[in-house]
PADREN-548023 format. One record per residue (C-alpha): residue in one letter; x, z, y; residue number from 0; chain. Coordinates in pm, 1 decimal. Layout:
! PADREN-548023
+------+----------+----------+----------+------+-------+
: resn :        X :        Z :        Y : resi : chain :
+------+----------+----------+----------+------+-------+
:    A :        X :        Z :        Y :  NUM :     A :
...
+------+----------+----------+----------+------+-------+
***
This chain:
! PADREN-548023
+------+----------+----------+----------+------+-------+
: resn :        X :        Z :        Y : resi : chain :
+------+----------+----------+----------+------+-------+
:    X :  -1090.1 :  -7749.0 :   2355.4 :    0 :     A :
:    X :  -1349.5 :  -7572.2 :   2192.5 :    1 :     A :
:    X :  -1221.5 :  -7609.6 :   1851.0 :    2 :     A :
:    X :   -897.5 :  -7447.4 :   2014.9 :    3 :     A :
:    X :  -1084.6 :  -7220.5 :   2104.2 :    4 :     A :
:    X :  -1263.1 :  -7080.6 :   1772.2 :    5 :     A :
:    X :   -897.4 :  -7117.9 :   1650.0 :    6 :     A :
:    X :   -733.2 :  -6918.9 :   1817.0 :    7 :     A :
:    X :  -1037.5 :  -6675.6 :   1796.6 :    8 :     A :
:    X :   -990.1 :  -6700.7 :   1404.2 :    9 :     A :
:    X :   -596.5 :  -6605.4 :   1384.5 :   10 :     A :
:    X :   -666.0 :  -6287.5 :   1614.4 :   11 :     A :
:    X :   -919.8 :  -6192.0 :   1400.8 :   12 :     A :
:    X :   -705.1 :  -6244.3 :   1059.7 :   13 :     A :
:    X :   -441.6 :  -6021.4 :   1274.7 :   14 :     A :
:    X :   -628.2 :  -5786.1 :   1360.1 :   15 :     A :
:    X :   -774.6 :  -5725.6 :   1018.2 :   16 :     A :
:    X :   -407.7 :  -5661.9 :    888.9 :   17 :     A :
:    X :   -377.0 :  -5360.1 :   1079.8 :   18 :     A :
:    X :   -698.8 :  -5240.2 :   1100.6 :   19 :     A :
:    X :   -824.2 :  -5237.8 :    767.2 :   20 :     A :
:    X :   -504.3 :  -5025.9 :    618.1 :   21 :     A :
:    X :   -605.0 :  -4748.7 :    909.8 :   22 :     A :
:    X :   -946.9 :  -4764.4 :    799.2 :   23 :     A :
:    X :   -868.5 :  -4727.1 :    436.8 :   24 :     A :
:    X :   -672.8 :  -4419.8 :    512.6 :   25 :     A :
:    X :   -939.1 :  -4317.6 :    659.4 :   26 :     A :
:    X :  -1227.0 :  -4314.8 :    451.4 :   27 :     A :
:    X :   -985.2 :  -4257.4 :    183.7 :   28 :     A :
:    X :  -1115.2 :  -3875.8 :     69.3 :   29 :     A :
:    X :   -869.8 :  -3628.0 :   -127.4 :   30 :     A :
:    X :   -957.0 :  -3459.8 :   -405.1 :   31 :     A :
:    X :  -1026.2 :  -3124.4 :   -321.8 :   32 :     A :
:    X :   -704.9 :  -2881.6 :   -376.6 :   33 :     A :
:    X :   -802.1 :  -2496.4 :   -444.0 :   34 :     A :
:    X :   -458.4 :  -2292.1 :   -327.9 :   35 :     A :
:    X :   -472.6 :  -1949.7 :   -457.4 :   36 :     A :
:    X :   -272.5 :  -1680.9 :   -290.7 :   37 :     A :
:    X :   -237.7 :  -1374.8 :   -524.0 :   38 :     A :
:    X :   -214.2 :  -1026.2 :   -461.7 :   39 :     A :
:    X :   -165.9 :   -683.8 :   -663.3 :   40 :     A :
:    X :   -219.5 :   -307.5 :   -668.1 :   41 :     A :
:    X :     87.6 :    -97.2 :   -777.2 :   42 :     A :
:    X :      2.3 :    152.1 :   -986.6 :   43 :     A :
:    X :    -10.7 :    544.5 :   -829.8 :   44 :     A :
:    X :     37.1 :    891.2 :  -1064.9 :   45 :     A :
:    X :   -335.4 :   1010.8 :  -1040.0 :   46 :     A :
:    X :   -580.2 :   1076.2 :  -1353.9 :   47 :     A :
:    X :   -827.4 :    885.4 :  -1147.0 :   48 :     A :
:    X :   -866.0 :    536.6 :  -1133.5 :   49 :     A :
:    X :   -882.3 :    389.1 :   -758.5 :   50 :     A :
:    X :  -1054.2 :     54.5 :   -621.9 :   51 :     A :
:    X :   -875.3 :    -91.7 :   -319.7 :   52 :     A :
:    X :   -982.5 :   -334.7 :    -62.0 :   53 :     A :
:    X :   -786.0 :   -624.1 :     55.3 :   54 :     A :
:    X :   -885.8 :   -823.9 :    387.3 :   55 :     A :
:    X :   -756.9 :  -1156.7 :    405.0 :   56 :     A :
:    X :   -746.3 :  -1357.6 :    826.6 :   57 :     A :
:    X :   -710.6 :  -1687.4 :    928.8 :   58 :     A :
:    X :   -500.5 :  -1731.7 :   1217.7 :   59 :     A :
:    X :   -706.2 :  -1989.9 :   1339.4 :   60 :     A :
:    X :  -1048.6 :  -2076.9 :   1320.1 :   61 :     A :
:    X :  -1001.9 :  -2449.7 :   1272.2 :   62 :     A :
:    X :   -812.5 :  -2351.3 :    950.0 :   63 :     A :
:    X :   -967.3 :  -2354.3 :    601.2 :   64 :     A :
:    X :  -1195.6 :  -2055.8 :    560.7 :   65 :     A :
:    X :  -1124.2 :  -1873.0 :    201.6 :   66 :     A :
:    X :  -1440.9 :  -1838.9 :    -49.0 :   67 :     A :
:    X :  -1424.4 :  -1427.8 :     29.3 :   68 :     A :
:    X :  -1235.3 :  -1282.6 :    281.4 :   69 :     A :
:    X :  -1200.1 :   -960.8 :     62.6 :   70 :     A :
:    X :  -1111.1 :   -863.2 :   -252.2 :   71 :     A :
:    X :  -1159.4 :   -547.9 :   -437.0 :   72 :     A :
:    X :   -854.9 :   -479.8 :   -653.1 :   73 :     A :
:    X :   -818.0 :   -197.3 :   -916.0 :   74 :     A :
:    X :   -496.0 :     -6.1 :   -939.8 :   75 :     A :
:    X :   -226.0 :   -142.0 :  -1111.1 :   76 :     A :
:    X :   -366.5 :   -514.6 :  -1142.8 :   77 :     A :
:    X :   -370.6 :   -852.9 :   -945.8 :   78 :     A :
:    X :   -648.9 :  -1051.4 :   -752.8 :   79 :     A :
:    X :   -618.7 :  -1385.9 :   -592.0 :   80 :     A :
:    X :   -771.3 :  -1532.8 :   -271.6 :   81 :     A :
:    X :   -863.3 :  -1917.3 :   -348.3 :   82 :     A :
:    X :   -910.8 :  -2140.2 :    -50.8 :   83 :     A :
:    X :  -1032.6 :  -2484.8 :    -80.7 :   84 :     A :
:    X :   -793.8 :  -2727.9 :    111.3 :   85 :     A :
:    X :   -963.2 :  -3102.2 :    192.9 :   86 :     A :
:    X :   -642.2 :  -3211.4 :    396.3 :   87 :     A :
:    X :   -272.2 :  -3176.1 :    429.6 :   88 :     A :
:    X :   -169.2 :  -2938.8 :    675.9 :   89 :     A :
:    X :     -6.1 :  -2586.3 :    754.5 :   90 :     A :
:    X :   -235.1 :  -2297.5 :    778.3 :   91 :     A :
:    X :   -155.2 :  -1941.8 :    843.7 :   92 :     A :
:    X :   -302.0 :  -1628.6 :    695.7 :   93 :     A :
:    X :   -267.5 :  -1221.3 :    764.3 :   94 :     A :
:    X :   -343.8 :  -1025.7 :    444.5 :   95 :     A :
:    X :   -382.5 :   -626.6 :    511.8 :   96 :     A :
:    X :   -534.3 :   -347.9 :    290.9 :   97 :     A :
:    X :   -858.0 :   -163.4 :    469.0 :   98 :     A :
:    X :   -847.3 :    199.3 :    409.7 :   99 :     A :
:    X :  -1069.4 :    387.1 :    270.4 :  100 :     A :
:    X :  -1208.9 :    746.4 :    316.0 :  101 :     A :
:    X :  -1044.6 :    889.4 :     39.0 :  102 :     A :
:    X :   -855.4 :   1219.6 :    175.7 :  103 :     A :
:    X :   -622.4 :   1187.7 :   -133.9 :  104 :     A :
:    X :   -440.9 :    836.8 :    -60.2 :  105 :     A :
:    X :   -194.7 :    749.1 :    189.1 :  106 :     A :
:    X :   -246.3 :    399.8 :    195.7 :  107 :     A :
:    X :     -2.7 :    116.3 :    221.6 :  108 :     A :
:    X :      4.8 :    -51.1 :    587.4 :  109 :     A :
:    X :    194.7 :   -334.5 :    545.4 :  110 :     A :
:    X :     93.2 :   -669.4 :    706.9 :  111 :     A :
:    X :    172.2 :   -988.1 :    610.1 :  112 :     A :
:    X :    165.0 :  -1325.8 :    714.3 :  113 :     A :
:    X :    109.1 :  -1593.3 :    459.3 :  114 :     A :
:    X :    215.2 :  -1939.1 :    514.3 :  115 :     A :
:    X :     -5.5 :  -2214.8 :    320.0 :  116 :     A :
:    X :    185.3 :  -2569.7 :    321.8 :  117 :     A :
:    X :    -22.6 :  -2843.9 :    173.2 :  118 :     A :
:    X :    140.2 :  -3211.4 :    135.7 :  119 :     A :
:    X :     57.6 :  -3542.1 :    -29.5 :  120 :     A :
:    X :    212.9 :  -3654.9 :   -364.7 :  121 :     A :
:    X :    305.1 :  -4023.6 :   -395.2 :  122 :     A :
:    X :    -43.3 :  -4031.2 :   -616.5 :  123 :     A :
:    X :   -216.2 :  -3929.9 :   -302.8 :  124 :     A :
:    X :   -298.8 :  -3553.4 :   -396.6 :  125 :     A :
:    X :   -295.1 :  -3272.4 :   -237.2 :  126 :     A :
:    X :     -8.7 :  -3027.3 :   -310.5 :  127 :     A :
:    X :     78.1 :  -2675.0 :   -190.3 :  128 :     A :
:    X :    310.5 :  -2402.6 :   -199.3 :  129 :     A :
:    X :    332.5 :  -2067.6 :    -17.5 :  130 :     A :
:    X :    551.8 :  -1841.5 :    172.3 :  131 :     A :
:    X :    491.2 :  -1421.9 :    309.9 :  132 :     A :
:    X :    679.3 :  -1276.7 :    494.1 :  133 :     A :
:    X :    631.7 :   -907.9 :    632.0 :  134 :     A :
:    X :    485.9 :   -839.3 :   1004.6 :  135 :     A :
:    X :    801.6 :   -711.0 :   1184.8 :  136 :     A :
:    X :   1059.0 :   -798.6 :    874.9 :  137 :     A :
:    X :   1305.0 :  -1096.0 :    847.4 :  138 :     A :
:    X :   1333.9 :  -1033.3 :    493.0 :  139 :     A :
:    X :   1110.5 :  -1194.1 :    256.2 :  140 :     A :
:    X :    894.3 :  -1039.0 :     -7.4 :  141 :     A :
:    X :    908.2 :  -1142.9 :   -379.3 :  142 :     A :
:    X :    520.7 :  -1124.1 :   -390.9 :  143 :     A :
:    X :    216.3 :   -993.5 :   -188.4 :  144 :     A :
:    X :    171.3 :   -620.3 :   -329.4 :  145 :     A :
:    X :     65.0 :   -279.7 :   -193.4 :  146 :     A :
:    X :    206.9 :     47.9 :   -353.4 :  147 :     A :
:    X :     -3.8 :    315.7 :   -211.2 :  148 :     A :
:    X :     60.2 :    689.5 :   -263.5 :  149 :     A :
:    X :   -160.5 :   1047.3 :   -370.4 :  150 :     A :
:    X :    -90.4 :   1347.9 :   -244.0 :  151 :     A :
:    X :   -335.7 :   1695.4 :   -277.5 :  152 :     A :
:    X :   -420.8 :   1902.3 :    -69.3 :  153 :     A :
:    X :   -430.9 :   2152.1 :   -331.9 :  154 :     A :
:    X :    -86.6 :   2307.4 :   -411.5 :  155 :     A :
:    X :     -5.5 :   2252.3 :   -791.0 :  156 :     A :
:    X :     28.5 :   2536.2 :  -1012.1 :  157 :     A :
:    X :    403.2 :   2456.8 :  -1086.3 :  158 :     A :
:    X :    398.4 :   2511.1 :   -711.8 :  159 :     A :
:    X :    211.3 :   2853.0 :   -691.1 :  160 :     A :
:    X :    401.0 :   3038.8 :  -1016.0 :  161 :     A :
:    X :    745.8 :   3054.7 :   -783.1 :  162 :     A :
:    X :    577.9 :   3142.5 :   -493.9 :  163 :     A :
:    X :    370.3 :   3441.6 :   -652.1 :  164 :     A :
:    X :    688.7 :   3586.1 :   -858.0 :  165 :     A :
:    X :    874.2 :   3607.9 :   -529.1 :  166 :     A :
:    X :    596.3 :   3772.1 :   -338.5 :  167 :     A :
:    X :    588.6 :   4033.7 :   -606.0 :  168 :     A :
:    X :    963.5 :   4111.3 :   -625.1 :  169 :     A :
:    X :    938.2 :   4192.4 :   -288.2 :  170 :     A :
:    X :    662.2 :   4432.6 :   -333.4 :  171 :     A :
:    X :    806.4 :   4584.3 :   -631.8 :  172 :     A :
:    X :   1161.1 :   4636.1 :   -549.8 :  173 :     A :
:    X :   1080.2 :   4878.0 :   -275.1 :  174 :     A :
:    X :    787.0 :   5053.0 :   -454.5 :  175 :     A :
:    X :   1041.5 :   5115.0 :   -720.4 :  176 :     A :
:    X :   1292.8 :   5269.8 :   -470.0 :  177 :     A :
:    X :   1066.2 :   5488.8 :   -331.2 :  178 :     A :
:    X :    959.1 :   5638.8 :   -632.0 :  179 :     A :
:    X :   1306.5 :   5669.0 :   -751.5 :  180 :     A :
:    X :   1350.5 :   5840.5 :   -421.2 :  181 :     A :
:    X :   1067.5 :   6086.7 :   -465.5 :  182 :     A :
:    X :   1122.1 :   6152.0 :   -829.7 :  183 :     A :
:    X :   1518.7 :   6267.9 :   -730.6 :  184 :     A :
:    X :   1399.4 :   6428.2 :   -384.7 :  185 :     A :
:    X :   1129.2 :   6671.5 :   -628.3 :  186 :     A :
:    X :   1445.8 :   6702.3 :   -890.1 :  187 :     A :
:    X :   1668.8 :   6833.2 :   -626.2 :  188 :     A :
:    X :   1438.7 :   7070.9 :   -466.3 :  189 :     A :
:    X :   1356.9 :   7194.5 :   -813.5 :  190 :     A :
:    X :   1739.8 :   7247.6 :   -929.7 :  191 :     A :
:    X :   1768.9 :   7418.1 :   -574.1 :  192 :     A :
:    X :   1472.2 :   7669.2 :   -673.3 :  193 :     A :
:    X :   1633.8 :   7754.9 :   -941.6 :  194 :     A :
:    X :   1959.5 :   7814.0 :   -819.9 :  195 :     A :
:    X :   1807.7 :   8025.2 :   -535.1 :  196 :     A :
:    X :   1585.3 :   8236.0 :   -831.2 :  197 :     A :
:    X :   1899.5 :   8259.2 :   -992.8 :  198 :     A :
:    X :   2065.3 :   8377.9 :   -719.1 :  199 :     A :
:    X :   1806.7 :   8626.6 :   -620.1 :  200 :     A :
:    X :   1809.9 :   8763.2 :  -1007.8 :  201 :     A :
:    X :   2159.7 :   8814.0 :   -981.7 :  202 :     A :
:    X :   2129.5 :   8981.4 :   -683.2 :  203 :     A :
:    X :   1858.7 :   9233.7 :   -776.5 :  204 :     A :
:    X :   2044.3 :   9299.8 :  -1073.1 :  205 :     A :
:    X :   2389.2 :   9399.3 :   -871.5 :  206 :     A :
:    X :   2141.2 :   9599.9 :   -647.3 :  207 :     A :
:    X :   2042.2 :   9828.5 :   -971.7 :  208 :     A :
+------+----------+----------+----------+------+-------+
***
């Protein structure tokens, strides 16, 4: 009975085993660490100068992989990346925004978006990823993460002023001009009608005689 016993004990053992050791080789099985990069640019903006711009990047959730900086300064006209290292398949969501800065000359670009990490295993057992964005508020989908900001001055331009100044002084000068027209015929007139009325009066004292 007691041989029975250990028997028995044995085969539920070598059971058991079969299904427990698989789980706990996926288990302590590690992945390689995968590094997902997410990149992002700058467009380019008609100024002489040349402008650094900072670009915040969220997670959605605190449980989700944390990237090495949260924000990258990116020059005009050029392309950073956000790298996040991923230990585990699994789909995490980021919000990538620009921060303004106190530069009175830039309107910057407000756009949100929401960037989609999806990380999967290969039949080797890696880690692999791919992204998607998508704009806060849009269906459509962007081609890439980018920000096109904009300059304006609060100085007007002199191709700006030259129109504005010619104008001003046709209006001056047009009625300046008349009036001094006026004056010069009102002083030629009163001078043809003195001499008419001399004229007159020499006739006059001449008929008298």
């Amino acid at each position: 009975m007691r041989s029975l016993h250990i028997y028995f004990s044995f085969v539920f053992f070598c059971i058991l085993s079969l299904y427990v050791y698989p789980q706990w080789k996926i288990c302590a099985e590690s992945f390689r660490t995968l590094e997902a990069e997410i990149p992002v640019s700058c467009l380019p903006i008609e100024t002489e100068e040349t402008h650094i711009y900072e670009i915040v990047i969220e997670p959605e959730n605190e449980i989700f992989p944390v990237p090495k900086s949260d924000v990258l300064e990116i020059k005009e006209d050029d392309t950073g990346k956000f790298k996040i290292d991923i230990h585990e398949p699994g789909t995490f969501v980021y919000q990538i925004y620009q921060k303004p800065d106190n530069e009175g000359n830039i309107k910057y670009d407000d756009t949100l978006y929401i960037v989609t990490v999806f990380v999967e295993t290969t039949p080797e057992n890696d880690l692999h990823y791919a992204i998607s964005a998508k704009i806060k508020g849009k269906d459509t989908k962007p081609d890439n993460i980018s920000f096109q900001n904009s300059a304006f001055s609060e100085i007007i331009p002199a191709s700006d002023q030259n129109p504005v100044i010619r104008t001003v002084l046709t209006k001056d000068t047009i009625p300046l001009r008349t009036i001094r027209t006026a004056i010069a015929s009102a002083i030629i007139m009163l001078i043809a009608l003195l001499f008419r009325k001399r004229t007159a009066e020499d006739e006059n004292h001449h008929d008298d005689k």
